[in-house]
C-alpha positions in Angstrom: -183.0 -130.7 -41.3 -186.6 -130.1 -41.8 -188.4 -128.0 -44.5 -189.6 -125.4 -41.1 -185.5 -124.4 -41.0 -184.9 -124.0 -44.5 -188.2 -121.2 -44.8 -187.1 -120.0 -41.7 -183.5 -119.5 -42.7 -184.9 -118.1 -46.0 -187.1 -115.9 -44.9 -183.9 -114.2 -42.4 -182.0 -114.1 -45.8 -184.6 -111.9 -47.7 -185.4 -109.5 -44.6 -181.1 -109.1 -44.4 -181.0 -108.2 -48.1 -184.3 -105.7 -48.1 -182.9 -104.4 -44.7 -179.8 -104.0 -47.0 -180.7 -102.9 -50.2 -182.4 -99.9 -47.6 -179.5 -99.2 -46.5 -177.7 -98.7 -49.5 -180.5 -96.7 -51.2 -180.7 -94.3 -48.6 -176.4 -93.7 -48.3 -176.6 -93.3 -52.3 -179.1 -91.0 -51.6 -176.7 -88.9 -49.6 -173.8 -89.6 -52.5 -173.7 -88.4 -56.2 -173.6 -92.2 -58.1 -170.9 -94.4 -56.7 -170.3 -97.3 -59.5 -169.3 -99.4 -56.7 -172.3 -99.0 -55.0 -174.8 -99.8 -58.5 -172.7 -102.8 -58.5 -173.9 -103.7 -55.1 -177.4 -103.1 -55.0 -177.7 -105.3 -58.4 -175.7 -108.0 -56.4 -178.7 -107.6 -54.0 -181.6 -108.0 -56.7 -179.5 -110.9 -58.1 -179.2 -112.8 -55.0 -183.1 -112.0 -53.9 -183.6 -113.2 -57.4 -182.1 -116.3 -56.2 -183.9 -116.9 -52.6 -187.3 -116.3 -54.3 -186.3 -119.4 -56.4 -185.1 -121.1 -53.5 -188.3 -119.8 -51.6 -190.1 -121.7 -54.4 -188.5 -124.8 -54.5 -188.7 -125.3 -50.5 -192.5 -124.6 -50.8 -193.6 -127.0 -53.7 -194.5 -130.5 -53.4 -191.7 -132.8 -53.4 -192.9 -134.3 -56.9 -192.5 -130.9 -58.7 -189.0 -130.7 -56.8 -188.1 -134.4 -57.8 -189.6 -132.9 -61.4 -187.4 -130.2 -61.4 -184.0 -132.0 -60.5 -184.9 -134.4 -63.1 -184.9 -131.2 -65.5 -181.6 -130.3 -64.5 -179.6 -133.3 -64.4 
């Protein structure tokens, strides 16, 4: 697969979450505060944490990437 599908895929990822985390803000707004639901929307930030460091990997040059696995292993 090329590095056009994974943006692509990753960009559909981040406009589900914000379309998301919108969601929720605007039903809490209608609720008094849900525990449940402060558990959720910092799910959200976690995981659009995670697909703006995916965002960044997919868009650096492959010798930072090949940097960067080197790091972790």
């Amino acid at each position: 697969m090329n590095t056009l599908f994974y943006v692509v895929c990753i960009v559909a990822i981040v406009f589900t979450a914000d379309t998301i985390q919108k969601y929720l803000k605007a039903k809490q707004q209608d609720k008094a505060s849900d525990p449940k639901l402060e558990e959720t929307l910092a799910e959200i930030e976690r995981l659009e944490e995670r697909i703006r460091v995916l965002e960044r990997i997919v868009t650096e040059d492959k010798v930072d990437l090949r940097r960067e696995s080197d790091k972790l292993e």
